[in-house]
N, C-alpha and C positions, 0 to 999 in steps of 0.2 A: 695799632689795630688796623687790620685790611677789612674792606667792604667786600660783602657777597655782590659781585657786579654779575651775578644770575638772576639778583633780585629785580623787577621792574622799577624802571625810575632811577638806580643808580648808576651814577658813570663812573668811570675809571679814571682815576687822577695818575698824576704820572709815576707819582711812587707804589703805585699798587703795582706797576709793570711788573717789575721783578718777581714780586710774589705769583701773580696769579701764570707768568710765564711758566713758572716753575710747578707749579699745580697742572698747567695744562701739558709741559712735556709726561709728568710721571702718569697721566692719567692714557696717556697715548703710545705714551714707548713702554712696557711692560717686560720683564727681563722673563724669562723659560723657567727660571730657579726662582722656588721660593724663599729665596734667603736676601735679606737687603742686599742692595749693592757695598757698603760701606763695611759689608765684613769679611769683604774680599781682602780688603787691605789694611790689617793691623799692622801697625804705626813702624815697630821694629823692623816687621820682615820685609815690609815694600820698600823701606828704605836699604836693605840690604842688595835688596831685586833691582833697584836703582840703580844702586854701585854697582852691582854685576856686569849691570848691562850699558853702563860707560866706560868700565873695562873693556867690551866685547869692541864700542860702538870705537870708541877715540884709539884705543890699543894703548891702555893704563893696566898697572897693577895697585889696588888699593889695600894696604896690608896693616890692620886692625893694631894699635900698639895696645902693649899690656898695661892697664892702670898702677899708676907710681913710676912709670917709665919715661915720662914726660910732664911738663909743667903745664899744670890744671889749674883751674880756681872753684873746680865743683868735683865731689865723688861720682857723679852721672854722666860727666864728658866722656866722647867718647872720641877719641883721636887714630887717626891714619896716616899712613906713609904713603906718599901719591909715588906711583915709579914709572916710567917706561916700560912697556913688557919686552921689547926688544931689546933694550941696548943695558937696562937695570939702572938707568942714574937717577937718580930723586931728582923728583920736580919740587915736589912742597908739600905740607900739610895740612889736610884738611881737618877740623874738630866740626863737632856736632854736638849741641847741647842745646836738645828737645824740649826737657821737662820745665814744666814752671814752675815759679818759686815765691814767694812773695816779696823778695830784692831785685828781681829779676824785670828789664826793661819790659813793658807789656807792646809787645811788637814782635814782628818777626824783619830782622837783618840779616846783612853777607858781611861782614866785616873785613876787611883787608889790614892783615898786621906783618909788617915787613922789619926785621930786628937791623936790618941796616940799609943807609939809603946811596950807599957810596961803592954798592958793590953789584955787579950784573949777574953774578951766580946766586944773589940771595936766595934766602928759603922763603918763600912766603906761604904764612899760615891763616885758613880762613874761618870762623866760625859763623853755623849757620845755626839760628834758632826759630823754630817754630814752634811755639809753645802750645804743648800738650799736659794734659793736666788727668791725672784719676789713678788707671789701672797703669800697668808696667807697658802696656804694649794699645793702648787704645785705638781703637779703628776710626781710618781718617774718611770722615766728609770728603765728598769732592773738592772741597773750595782748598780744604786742608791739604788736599794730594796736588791741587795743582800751583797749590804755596810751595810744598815740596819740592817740584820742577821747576817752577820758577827759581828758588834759590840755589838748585845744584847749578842751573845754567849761567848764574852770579858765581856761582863760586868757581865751577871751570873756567868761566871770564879771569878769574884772577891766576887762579893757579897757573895755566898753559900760557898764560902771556909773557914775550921774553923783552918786555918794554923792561928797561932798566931801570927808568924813574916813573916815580908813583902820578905823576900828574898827565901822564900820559900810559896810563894804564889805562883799561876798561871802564874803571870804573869816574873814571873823568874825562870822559872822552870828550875830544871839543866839538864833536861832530855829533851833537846832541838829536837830529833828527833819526840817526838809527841807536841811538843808546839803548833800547831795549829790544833791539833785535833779535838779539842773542839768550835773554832769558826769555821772550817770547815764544822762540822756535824749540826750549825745553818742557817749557807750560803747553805747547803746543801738540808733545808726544801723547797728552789726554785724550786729543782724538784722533788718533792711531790706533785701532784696534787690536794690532797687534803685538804693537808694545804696551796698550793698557791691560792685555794678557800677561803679559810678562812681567808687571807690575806685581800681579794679582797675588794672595796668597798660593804658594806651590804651581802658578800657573793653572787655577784649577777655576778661572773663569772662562767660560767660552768662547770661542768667539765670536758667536751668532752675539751671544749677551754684550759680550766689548763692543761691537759696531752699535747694538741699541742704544749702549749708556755713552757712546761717543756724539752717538745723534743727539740724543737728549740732551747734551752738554752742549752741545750745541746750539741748542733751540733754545735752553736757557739766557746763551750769552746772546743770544743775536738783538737784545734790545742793548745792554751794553756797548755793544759795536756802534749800532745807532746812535747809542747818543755819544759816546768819541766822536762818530763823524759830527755830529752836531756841534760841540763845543768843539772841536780842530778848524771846524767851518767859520765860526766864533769869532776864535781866535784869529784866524786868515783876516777877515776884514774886520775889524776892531784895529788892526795894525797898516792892510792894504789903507785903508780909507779912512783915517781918524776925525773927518768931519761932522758924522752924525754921531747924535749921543749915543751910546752903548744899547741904552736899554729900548730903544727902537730898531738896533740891528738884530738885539736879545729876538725882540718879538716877531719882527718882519721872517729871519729864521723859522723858528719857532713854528710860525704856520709855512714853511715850506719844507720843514721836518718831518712835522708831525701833523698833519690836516685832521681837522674835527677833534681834535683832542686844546683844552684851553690851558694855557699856565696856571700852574696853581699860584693862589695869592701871596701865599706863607714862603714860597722860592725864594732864599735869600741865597740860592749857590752864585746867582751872575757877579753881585756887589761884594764878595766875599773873596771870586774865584782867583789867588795869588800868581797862580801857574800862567794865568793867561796877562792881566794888571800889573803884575811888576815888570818895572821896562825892560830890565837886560835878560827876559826871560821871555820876551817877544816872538811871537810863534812856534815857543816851544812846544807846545800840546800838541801842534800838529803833526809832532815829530810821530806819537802815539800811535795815528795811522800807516805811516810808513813802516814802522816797525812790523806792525801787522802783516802788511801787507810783505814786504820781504821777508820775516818767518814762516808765511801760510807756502810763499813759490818755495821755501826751502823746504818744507815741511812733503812737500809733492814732490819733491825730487828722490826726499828719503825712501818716500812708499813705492819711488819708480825704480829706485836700488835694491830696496828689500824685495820686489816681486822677483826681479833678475839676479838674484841673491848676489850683491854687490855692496849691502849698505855696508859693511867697513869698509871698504875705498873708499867710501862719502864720508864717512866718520873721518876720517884720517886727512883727505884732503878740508874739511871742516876743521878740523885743527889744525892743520901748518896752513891753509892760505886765510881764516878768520882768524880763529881764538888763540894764536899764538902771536899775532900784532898788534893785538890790543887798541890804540890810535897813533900808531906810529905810520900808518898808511889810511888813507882814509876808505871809508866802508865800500862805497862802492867799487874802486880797486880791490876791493877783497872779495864783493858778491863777485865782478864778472873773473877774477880769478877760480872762484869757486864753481862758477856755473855754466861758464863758458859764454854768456850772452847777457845782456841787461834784463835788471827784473819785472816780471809782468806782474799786471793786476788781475789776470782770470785765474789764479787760482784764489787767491782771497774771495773774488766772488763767487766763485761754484761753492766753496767752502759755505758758506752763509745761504746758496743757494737764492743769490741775487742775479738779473737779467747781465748779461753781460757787456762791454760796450757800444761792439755792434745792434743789441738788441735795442739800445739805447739813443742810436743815432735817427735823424731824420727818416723819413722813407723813401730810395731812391735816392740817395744821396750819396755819391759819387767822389765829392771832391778831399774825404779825409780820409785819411790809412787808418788801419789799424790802432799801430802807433800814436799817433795824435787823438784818435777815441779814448785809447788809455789815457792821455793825458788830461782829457776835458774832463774825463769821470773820477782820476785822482783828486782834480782839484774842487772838481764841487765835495 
């Protein structure tokens, strides 16, 4: 149960955020049509419109097999032949099996299934489930579409990788601060106007309306983002400095997070939080931001591609210098191959529509570049 925090007297705890963010973008961002946004994208077709448009974007052919053609464990899988559109050689298989069931894992996974582990042409087959439940084709929530993107971008992680052995695939990468870079910058094509068109059913959402419901989506997430940085910060010194007890760095944070807002008493996430507490998992969360933040510089490159109608040369060099090494190089040899230069933090902040670092620095202060700005402000 959320509190009307319009009533006098009551204040906003921290788990109201979410909600009332969300009340406040749809009260402010208004779409042209009056038809929801959620029925732009029945479940089937977007995910077709998906496929389409990682054909266009990588230079794939995805070619639907006929049921009874392949080895299933459900009549509603739906399986494909990943190809090359140039040169026609299989890459691998991808399945899809949406619908829920009442045997069925209650989750949504990317699963990596490789039938041999001694050979460097294998096929590798991935199933992705995001479980939808009702009608043949139900219209996906935002959160549902960009569960969606997140797991084709797992699943191309598998597929296009030509790591030979599974533990240096993608999805073990040991370079755990960009682990999720790559499904980041899929979930990331949400606020893309122009590909949230192209999502849409028949392309028949606008795109006055796509840029509002990217904005919106945005404004949604931007308490999210916050508190990653909060517990990435957390985590940073919980491990930098192990002399104070935890739940003094909790609070000390806490008010330089979040000013005038108190902990609530009932927070049992800091004594609980595994990700950060268990030792050989030590600054992983931070890794969180990072992701972030190299999917948003890549996600600004695509939309500098797409204006100069070039985004497949970006698709393309995004698959042979990222998604095709999996961690057999490590990530940043992969960004500055891909981008030509090291990655910044001003597009993650314009995205959120945070002060940038310069704005950030002293006044009259002379003695840091640029460079070293971004680096003060990554690390707080």
């Amino acid at each position: 149960t959320h509190r009307d925090v319009s009533v006098p007297g009551q204040r906003m705890r921290p788990h109201d955020i979410y909600y009332q963010s969300r009340r406040l973008a749809q009260s402010q961002h208004q779409l042209s049509s009056a038809k929801p946004l959620r029925e732009y994208f029945p479940a089937l077709q977007t995910w077709d419109n998906l496929l389409a448009y990682i054909e266009e974007l990588f230079g794939l052919e995805c070619s639907e097999l006929e049921p009874g053609s392949f080895p299933s464990y459900n009549e509603k899988l739906r399986a494909y032949e990943v190809l090359d559109s140039e040169s026609g050689a299989l890459i691998g298989h991808l399945y899809w099996d949406p619908y829920w069931r009442t045997d069925k894992v209650k989750m949504n996974r990317t699963l990596q299934v490789r039938p041999r582990c001694d050979s460097k042409s294998m096929t590798t087959a991935v199933v992705i489930s995001t479980l939808l439940c009702g009608s043949e084709s139900p219209p996906l929530h935002w959160d549902e579409l960009r569960e969606m993107l997140w797991q084709m971008g797992e699943a191309l992680e598998v597929l296009l990788t030509e790591s030979p052995f599974p533990t240096l695939g993608p999805k073990m990468a040991v370079q755990m601060d960009t682990k999720e870079a790559p499904p980041a910058f899929f979930a990331g094509l949400l606020h893309q106007p122009g590909s949230l068109q192209r999502l849409s059913q028949d392309g028949s959402l606008s795109l006055q309306d796509a840029a509002t419901a990217s904005h919106c989506f945005m404004e949604v997430g931007l308490y999210g983002f916050m508190r990653t940085a909060f517990l990435a910060d957390f985590d940073h010194r919980c491990w930098k400095d192990p002399r104070p007890f935890w739940k003094d760095i909790y609070s000390k944070l806490w008010e330089e997070h979040f000013p005038g807002m108190s902990i609530w008493q009932e927070d049992a996430l800091p004594c609980t939080f595994t990700p950060i507490f268990i030792g050989h998992w030590r600054a992983m969360y931070y890794g969180k931001l990072w992701s972030q933040m190299l999917a948003q510089d890549m996600l600004r490159q695509l939309s500098q591609e797409t204006e100069r109608g070039t985004a497949q040369d970006f698709g393309r060099r995004l698959r042979e210098e990222v998604l095709c090494w999996g961690a057999l190089k490590p990530f940043h040899v992969q960004f500055q191959a891909l981008m030509g230069r090291q990655p910044s933090l001003t597009p993650l902040l314009d995205f959120y529509e945070l002060p940038r670092p310069d704005a950030l620095a002293p006044p009259n202060s002379q003695q840091a570049n640029s460079e070293n700005a971004e680096r003060r402000c990554i690390s707080k």
